[in-house]
ZATIMAR-305044 format. One record per residue: residue in one letter; x, y, z of N, C-alpha, C, O, CB in turn. Coordinates in pm, whole numbers, plus 50000, padded with zeros to 5 digits. Glycine has a CB too. Layout:
BEGIN
AXYZXYZXYZXYZXYZ;...
***
This chain:
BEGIN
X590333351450035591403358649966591403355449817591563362649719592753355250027;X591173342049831590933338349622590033344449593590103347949475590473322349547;X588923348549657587603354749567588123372049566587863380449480585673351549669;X588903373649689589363386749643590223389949506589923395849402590113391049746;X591473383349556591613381849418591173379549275591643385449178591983377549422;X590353371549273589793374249188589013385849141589003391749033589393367149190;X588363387649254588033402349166588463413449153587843423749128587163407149182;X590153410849178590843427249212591083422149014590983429648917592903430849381;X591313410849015591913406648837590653413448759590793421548667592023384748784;X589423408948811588293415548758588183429548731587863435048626587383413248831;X588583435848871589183452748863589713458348806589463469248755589773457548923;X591123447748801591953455748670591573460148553591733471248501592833449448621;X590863447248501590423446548351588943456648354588383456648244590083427748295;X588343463948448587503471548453588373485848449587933495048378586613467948566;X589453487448517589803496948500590573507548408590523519848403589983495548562;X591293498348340591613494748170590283502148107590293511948032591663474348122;X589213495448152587883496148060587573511048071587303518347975586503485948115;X587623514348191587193528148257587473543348235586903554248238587543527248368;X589043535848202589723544548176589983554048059590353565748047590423540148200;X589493539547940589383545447777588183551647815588233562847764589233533747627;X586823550147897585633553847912586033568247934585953576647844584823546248018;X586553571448082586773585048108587553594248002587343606348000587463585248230;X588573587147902589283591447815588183600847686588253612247640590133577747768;X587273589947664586083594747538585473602747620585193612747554584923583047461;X585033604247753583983615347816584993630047807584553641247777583443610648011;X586453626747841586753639647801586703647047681586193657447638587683640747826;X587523636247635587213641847470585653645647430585453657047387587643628847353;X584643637247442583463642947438583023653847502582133659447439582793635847462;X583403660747638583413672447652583623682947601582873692647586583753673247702;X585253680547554586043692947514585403692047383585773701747317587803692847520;X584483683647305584053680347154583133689447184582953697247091583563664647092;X582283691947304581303693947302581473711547374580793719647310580553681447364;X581973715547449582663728347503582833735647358582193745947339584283725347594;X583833729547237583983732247087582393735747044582043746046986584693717546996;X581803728447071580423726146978580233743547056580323754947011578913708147026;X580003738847164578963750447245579603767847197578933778047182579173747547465;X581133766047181582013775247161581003781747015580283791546998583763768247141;X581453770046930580653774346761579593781946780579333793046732579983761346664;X578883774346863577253778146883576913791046944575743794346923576523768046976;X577743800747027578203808547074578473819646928577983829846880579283802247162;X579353811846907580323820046766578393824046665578073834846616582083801146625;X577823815446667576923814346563575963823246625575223829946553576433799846523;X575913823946755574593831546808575113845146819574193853446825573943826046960;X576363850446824576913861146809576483869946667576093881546653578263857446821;X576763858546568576893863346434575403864346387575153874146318577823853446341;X574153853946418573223856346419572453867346502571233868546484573003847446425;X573003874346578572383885046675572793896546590572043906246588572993885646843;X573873896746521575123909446442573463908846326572593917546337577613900846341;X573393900146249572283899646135571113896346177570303890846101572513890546030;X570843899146301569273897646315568393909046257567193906746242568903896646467;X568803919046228567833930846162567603927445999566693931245926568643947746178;X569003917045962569013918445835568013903345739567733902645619570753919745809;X567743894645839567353880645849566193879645888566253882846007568073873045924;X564773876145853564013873145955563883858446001562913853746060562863878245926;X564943852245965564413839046007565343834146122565423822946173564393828445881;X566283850146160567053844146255566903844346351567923840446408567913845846262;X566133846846419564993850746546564983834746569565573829646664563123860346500;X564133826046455563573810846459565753801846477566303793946554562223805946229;X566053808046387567013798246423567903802246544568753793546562567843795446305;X568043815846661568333814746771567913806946840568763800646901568283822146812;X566513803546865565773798946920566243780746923566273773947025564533804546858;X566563775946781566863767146763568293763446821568693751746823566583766546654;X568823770846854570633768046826570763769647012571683765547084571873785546691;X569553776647049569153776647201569013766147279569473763747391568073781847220;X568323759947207567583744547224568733735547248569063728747345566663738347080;X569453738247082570683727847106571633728247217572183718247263571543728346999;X571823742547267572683748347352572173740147480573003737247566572603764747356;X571093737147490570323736147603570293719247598569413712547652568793745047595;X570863716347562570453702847543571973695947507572393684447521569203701247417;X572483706047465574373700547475574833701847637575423692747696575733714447363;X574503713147693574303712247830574213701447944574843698348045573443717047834;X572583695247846572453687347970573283674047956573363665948049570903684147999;X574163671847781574693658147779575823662447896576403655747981575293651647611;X575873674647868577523673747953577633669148094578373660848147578243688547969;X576663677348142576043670148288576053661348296576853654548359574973670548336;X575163657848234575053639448191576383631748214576523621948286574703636448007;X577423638748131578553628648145579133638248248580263633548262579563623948000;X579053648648326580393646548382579663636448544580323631548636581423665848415;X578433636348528577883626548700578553610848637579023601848706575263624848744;X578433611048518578783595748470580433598148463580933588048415577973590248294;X581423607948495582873607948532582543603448640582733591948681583783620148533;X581933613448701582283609848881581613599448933581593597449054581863621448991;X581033592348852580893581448976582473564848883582963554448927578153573448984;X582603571948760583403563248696584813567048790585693558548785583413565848519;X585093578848872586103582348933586063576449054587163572849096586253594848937;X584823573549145584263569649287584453553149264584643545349357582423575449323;X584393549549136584413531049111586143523849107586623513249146583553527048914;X586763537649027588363541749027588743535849160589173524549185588743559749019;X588473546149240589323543849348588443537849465588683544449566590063557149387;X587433526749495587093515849556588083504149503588733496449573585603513549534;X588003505049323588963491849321590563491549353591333482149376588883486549183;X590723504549344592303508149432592363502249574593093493049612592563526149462;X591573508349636591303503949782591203488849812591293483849925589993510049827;X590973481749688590523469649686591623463149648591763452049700589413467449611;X592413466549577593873460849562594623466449660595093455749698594563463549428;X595133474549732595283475549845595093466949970596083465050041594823483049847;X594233463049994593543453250091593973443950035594843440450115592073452450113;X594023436849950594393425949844595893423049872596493412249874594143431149681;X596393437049896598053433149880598313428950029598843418550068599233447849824;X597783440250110597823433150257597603423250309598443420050394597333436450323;X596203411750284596123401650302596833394550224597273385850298595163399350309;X597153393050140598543386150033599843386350101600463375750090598883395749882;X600513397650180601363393750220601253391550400602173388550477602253401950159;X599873394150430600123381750553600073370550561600503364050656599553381150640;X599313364250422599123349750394600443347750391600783340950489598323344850265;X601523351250309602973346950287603513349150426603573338450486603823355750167;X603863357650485604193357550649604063347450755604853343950842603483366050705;X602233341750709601733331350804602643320150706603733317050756599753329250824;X602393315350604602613308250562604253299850559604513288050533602043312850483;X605223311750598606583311150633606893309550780607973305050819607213322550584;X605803313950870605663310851016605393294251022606143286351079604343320351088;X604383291350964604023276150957605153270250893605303259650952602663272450874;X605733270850836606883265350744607693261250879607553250050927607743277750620;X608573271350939608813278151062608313265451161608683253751169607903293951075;X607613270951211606623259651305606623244251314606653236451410605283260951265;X606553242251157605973227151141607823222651098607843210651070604303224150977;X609103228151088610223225551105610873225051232611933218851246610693232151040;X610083233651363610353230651495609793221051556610243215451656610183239451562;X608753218551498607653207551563609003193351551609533186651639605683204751430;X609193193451375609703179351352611003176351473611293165351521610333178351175;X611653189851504613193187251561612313182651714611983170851700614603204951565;X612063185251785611283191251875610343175351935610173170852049610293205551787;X609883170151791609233158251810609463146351829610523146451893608733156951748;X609083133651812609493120451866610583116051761611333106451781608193109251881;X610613124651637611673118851550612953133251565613993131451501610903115251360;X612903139351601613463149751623614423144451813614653134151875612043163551608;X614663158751829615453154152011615213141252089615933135152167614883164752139;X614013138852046613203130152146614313119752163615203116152240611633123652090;X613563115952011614433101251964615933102251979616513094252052614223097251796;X616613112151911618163112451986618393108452142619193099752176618703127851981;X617843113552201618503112352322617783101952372618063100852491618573124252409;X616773091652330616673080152344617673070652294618103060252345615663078152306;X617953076652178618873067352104620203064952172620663053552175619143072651966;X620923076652234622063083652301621773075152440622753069652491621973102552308;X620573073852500620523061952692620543046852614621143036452643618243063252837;X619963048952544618943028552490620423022052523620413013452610618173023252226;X621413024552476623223015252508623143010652631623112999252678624883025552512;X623093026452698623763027552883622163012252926622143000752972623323055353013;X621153022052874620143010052960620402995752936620512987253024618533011152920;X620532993052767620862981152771621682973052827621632960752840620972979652701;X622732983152869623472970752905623052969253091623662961353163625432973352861;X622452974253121622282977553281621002963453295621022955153386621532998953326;X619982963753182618802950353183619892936753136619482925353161617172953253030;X620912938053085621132924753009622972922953152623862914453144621452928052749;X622882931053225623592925853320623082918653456623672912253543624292935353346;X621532922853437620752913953559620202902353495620012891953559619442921953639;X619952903353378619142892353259620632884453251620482874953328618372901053063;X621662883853210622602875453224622732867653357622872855353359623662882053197;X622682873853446623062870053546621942856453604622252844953633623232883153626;X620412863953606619562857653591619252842653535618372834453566619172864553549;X620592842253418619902828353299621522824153317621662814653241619072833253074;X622422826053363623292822453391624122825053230624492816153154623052809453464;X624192833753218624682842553027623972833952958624702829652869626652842252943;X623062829752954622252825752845621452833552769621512830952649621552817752880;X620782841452798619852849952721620522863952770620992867352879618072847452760;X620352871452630620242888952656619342893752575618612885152527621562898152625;X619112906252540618712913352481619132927452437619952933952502617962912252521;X618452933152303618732943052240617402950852234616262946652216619362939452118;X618002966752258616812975752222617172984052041618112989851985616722989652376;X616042980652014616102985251825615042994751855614122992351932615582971251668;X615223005851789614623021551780614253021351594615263019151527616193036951842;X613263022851532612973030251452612473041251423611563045651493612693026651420;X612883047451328612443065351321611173063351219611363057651111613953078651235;X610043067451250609003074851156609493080251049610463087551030608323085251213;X608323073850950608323077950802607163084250718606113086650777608603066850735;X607273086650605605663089050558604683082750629603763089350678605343084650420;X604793062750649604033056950604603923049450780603493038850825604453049650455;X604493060350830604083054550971603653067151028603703078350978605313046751065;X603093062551171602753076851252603843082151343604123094051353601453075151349;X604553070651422605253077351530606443065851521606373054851466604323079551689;X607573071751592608813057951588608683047151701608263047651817610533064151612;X609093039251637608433024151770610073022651809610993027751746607403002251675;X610173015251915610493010152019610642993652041609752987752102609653015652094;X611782986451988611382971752005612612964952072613802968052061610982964351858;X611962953952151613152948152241613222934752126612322929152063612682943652444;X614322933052128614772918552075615502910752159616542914152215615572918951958;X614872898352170615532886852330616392881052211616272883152090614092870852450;X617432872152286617782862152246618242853052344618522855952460618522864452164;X618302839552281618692827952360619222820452325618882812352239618052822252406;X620802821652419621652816652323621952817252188621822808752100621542808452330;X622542832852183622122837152074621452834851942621872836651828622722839752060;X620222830351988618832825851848617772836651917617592838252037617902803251848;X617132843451808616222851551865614952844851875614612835951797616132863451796;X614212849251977612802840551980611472853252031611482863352102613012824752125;X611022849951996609622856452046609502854752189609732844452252608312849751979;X609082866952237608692871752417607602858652431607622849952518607642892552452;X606642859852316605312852352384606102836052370605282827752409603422854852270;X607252830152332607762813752347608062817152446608912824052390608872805352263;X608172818552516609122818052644608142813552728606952815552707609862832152700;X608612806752835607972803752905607492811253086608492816753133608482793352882;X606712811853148606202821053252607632820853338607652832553374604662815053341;X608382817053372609362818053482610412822553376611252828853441609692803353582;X610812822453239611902829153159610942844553106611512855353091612542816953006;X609882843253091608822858553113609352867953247609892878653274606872853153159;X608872857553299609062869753438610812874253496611082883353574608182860753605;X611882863553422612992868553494613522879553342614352888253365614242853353560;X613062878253225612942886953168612202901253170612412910553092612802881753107;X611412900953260610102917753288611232917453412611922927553400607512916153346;X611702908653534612302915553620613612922653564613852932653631612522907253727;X614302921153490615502922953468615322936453430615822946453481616152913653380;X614282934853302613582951153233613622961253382614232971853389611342949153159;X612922955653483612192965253579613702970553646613952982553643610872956553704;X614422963253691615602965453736616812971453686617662976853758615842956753762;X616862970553585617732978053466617522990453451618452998553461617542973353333;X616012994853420615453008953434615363014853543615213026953553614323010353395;X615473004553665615503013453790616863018253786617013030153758615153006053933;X618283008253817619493013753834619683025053692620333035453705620643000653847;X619213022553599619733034953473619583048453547620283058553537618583035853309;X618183045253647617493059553656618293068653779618653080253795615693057453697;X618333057553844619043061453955620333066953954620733075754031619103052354025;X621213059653833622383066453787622553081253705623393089753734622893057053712;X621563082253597621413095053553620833104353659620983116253634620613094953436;X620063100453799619603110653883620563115753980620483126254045618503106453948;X621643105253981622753102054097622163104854246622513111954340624173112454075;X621003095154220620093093454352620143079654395620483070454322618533097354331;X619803078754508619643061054541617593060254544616623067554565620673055454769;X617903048154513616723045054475615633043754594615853032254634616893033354400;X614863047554653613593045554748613413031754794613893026854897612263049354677;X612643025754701611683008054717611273003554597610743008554497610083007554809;X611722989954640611722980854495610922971854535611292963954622613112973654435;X609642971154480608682954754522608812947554425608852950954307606972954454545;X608892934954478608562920954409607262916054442606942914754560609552909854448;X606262912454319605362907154419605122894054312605072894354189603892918254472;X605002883454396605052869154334606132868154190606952876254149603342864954286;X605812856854146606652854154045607142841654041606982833453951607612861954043;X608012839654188608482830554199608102818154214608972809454224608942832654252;X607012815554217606632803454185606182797854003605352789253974605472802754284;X606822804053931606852802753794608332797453808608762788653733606522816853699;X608972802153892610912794753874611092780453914610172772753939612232803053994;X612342777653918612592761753921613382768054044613592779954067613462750853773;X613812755054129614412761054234616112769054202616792775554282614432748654343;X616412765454061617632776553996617392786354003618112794654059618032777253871;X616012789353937615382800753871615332809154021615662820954032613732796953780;X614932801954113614542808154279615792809754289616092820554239613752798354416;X616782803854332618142808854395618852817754299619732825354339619132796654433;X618582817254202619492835154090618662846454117619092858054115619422835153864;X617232842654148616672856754182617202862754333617502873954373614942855554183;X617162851954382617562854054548618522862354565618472872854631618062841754625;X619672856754491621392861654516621402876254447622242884854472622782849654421;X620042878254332620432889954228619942900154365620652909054411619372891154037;X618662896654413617942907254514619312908954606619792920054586616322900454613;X619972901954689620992904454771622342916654758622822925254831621442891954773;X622682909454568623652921854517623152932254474623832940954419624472919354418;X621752932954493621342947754444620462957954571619912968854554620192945054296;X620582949854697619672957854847620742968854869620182974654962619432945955029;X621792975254850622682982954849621432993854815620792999954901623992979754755;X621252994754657621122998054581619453008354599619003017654533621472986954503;X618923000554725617703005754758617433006954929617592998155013616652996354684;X617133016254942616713015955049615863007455131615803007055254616403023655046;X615193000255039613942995155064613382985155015612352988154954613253002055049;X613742970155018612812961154904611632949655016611552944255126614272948354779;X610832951854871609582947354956609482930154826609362928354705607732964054950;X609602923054929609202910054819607662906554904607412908755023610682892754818;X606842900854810605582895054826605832879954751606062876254636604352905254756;X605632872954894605082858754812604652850254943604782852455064606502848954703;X604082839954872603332828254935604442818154998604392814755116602372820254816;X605172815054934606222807354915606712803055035607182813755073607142813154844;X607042792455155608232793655260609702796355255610402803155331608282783455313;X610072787855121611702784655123611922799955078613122802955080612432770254998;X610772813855025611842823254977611142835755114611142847555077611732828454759;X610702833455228610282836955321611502837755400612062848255434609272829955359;X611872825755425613332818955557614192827155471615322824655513613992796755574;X614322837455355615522842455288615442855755363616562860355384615522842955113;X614302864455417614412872455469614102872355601613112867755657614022878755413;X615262879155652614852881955821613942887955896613552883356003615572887355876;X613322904655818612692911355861610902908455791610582915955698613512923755845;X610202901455823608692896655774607362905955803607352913755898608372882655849;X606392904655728605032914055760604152900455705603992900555583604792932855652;X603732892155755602512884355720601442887955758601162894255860602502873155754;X600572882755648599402883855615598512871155657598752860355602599432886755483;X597522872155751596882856755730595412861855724595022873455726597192843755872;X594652849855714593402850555675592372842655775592672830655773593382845555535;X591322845055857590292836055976589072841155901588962848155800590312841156179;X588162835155987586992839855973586642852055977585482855655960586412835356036;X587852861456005587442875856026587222884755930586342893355919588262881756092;X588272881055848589262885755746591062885555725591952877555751588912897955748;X591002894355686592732897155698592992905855726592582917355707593592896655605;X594192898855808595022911955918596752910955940597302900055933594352909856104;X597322920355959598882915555970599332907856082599162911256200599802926955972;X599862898356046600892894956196602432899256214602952898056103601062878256215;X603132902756285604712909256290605352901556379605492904156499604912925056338;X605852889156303606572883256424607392887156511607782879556599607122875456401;
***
């Protein structure tokens, strides 16, 4: 489209040019129609005195010539009108086309405008993030009521949302622990305050979900862990699983463990012979 443009600008200034051109071919016509007129006038008046002249015989002849030869300029110029008329209106046609693609570029260009303003609402900094922003409360407090419970109100946590900027790509997502209210890094913690922190996460997001679905929840597995706890750490998980079996249809704990075995009544063991492994159902 720039190179069109450009040469419709090129066009113009040709047609400007063309135009004084066709302007002098007329006038040179009608200069020359005049001429032929005279020449006419002269061959008249020389035919009236041809008995009386002998040299006017030689100068018909001459004024013939010219006649004949003013002729052919005219020809001459009027094929050099018409194709200056045929060049006329290609570059018309050409600004034309020019204007059409010009204003679909602006069309597209207000569509994309358009577009890339639905994208933003639409995107992770747009709805997304609102209505993350609008649950992150409800969830939080649903992880930091099993995480309390868990550490005996010692530790909670906060979810912090940032929105994308120039100088980022997408908005992050960050949990902040604390303990006793001092904040500390996920990776200090130690494997049994890790894991009753990821359970609490896992459990928090289950009941959130279950509440916005106003469904009960299916099956909840545990699998190991508990041998990262102290036997505190074992009996708060114990009592939390108890106030929350309501809550599921279905919980499956996995562990090695005896003392958190004798906690459930209904068992599926696993043992191991020379065979392999197979279930036993007491």
């Amino acid at each position: 489209y720039e190179e069109k443009f450009t040469k419709l600008a090129v066009a113009d200034a040709r047609i400007t040019e063309l135009e004084k051109q066709i302007e002098k071919v007329g006038k040179d016509i009608e200069n020359t129609n005049e001429e032929i007129k005279e020449i006419e006038q002269k061959i008249q008046e020389i035919s009236e005195n041809l008995k009386n002249f002998d040299y006017v015989e030689k100068t018909f002849e001459n004024e013939s010539l010219n006649l004949e030869n003013a002729q052919k300029v005219l020809n001459e110029l009027l094929i050099q009108r018409a194709k200056l008329e045929e060049n006329l209106k290609e570059l018309e046609n050409m600004k034309i086309e020019i204007k059409e693609k010009t204003d679909t570029i602006e069309r597209n260009k207000k569509r994309l405008e358009a577009l890339t303003a639905l994208e933003e609402i639409l995107g992770r900094n747009g709805v997304q993030l609102s209505i993350i922003s609008d649950y992150l409360p409800h969830l939080e407090n649903e992880v930091n009521r099993f995480l309390q419970r868990l550490t005996e109100g010692r530790m909670y946590l906060k979810f912090l949302t940032v929105k994308a900027d120039k100088n980022s790509e997408k908005p992050t997502l960050d949990i902040i622990i604390y303990d006793r209210g001092v904040e500390r890094r996920y990776e200090l913690f130690s494997g049994g305050e890790k894991f009753r922190i990821d359970f609490s996460l896992r459990l928090g997001i289950a009941k959130f979900l279950a509440q916005i679905r106003n469904a009960t929840l299916e099956t909840l597995v545990i699998d190991e862990g508990f041998g990262s706890q102290d036997a505190k750490g074992r009996t708060n998980i114990l009592e939390e699983i108890n106030n929350i079996k309501s809550d599921f249809k279905k919980i499956l704990v996995i562990s090695h463990l005896n003392e958190i075995k004798e906690n459930f009544p209904n068992q599926i063991r696993v043992v191991k012979d020379e065979y392999g492994s197979r279930i036993e159902i007491p």
